[in-house]
Each structure stands twice: as C-alpha cells, then as structure tokens.
N, C-alpha and C positions, 0 to 999 in steps of 0.2 A: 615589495611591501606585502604585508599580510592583510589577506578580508580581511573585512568586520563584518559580524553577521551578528543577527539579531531576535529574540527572545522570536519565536511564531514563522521565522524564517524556512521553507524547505528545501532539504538539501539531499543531496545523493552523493555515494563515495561506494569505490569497490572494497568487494566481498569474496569472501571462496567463491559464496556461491552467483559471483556476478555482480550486476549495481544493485544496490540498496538505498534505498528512502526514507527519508523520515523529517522531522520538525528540529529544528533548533531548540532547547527546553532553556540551556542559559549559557553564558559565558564563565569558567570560572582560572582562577590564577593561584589558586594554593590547594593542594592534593586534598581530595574530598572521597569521602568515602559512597558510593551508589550498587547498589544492589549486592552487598557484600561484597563488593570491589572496589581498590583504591584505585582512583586516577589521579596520577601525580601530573601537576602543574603546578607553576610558578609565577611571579609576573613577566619572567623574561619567557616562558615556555607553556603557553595559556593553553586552556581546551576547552572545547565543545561538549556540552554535555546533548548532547540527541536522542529521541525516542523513536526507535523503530519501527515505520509502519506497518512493516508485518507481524513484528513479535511483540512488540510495543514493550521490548526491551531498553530501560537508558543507557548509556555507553561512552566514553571518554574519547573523541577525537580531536584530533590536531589539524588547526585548520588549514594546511594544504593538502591535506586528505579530502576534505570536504568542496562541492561545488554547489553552488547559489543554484535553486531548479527556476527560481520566478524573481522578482525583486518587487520593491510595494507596489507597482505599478499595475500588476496581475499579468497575463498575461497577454500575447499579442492576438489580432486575430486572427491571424496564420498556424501561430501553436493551439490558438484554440480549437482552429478546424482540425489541423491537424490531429491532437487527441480526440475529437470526436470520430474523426474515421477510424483513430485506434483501435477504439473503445466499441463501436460497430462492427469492426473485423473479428476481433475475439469476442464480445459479447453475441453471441448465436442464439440465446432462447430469446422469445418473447418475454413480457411482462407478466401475460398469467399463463405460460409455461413455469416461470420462473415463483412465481405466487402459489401454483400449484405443488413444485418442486418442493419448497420451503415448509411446505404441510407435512411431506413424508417423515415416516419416520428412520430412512435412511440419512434425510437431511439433517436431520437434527443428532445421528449418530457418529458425524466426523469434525475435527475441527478444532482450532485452539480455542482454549473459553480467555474472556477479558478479566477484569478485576471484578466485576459483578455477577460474571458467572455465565454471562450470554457470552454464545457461538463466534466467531468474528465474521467470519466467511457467511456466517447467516446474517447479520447484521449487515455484512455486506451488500449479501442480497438485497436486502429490502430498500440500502440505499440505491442501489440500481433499479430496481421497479420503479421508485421516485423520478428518476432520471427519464427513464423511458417512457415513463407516462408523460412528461413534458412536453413543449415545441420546446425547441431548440433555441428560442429567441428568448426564451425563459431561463435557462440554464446560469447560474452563479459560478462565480470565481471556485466555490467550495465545491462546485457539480463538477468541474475540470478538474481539483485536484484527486477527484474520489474518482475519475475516469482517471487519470493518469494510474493512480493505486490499481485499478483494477487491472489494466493493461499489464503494468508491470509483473502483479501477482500472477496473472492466468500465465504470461510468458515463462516467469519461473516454473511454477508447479507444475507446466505441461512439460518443459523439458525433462521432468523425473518420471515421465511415463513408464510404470512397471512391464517387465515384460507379460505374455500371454494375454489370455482372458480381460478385457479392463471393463463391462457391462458391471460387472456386479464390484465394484471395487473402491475403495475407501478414497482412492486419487479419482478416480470418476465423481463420485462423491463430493466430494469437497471443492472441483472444479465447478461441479454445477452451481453449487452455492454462492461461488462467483461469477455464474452468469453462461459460462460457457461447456455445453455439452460434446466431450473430444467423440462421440459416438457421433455427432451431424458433420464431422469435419471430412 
C-alpha cells in the first residue's frame, strides 16, 4: 500500500547529489503544471508536490520515492539528542563568531537569494545564533528541524570541497554562513 502524507509533512528521497529534504507542499492526481514543468499524475498514479529545502525548488514525486522524516508526533528524544550532537559536530563557530561572520562583506557575497531577495545561508545563520543562544531545554520542534537542515546542508557542501587554497574562497564562504568554519576542522 502506498503512504499518505500530508500538506507540512517532511520528507527526504535520493538525489544525484545524495538525500534531499524538503516539506510536503500538497497531494496532487491530475498533471499540473509547477515551475514551468508538468508533472503528470492521475488518480491512479498520484504525486507529491515538495519544496526543497535547499533550493526551495517545487517538484513532482511519487510517493515511493518519498520517506516520512518525522510524523505529527515530532520527534523522539533520542532523534532529538541525536540532531543536537549533529548539529554540534558540524556547527564549530560560536554565536558571535557566527554574528560577527555574518557582518562581512564576504558573507553577504555568496549564496542563493530566496523570493525576497535575502541570502538563505545567511538567513540560515542567524537562525543558528537563535539556536545557540538557547538552553537546550528550550529548543522547538522547528529548532530540530532547522538543525537537521543544517546538518544536512554543511554535510553536502563540504563534500564539494574545491581543490587547493580554500581560506579565501566562495565554498569556505558560504559554509560559514551555515555555521561551520572547514579552516577549524
């Protein structure tokens, strides 16, 4: 039998480039057309329309493609420690390393913009300074799933480590913005 998943759901499913994340956007059963692409579905051959969180691209999947990352319940508190050690491991600056960082104007020169024109990776940032300024005994369902994002993210973009020199460099760069300096590693 097929999931059912639902409108705020998030889900992961592989990619070229590895897993990928993102929100359930809706259910749909007859070929629709999103972002200058049709996704064909039917009521016998339905898809997921998802927005992805890294590119916050929408996209047409089929849901055994797709896997449930949490269910309404949130999550447990073993995955929640668990992301927290994640999200500690690869997160290596402080708060106002990271506060600081976000002031440059290197920071501000790399990075996908959103629909309004902010940075995401800086956006990012500053939802991690939020985070880290916290106890931990304060942290929301939403602070997990923006540590899991983050985790995710640093893990990707680090594996594209360009060769030579990376001090001065556009991937150094945009890795700080989320949080983790591959120069302290």
């Amino acid at each position: 039998m097929t999931q059912t998943l639902r409108q705020g759901d998030q889900v992961e499913w592989q990619a070229g480039q590895g897993t990928t994340t993102g929100v359930v956007q809706k259910q749909i059963t007859e070929s629709t057309e999103v972002e200058g692409q049709t996704v064909a579905a039917s009521q016998d051959d339905l898809r997921y329309l998802v927005k992805n969180d890294s590119t916050g691209k929408v996209t047409g999947h089929k849901p055994e493609s797709l896997t449930q990352i949490r269910g309404d319940e949130g999550s447990s508190a073993s995955e929640q420690e668990e992301k927290v050690t994640e999200f500690e491991t690869v997160v290596n600056m402080t708060a106002h390393e990271l506060e600081n960082w976000l002031d440059t104007e290197e920071s501000k020169s790399v990075g996908q913009e959103n629909e309004t024109g902010e940075i995401k990776g800086r956006q990012s940032g500053k939802h991690i300074i939020e985070i880290l300024s916290k106890n931990k005994t304060d942290y929301t369902e939403d602070d997990y799933q923006r540590m899991q994002k983050v985790v995710s993210y640093v893990h990707r973009h680090a594996a594209q480590q360009p060769s030579g020199d990376i001090e001065n460099t556009p991937w150094r760069y945009s890795l700080m913005n989320w949080g983790h300096d591959p120069l302290k590693d």
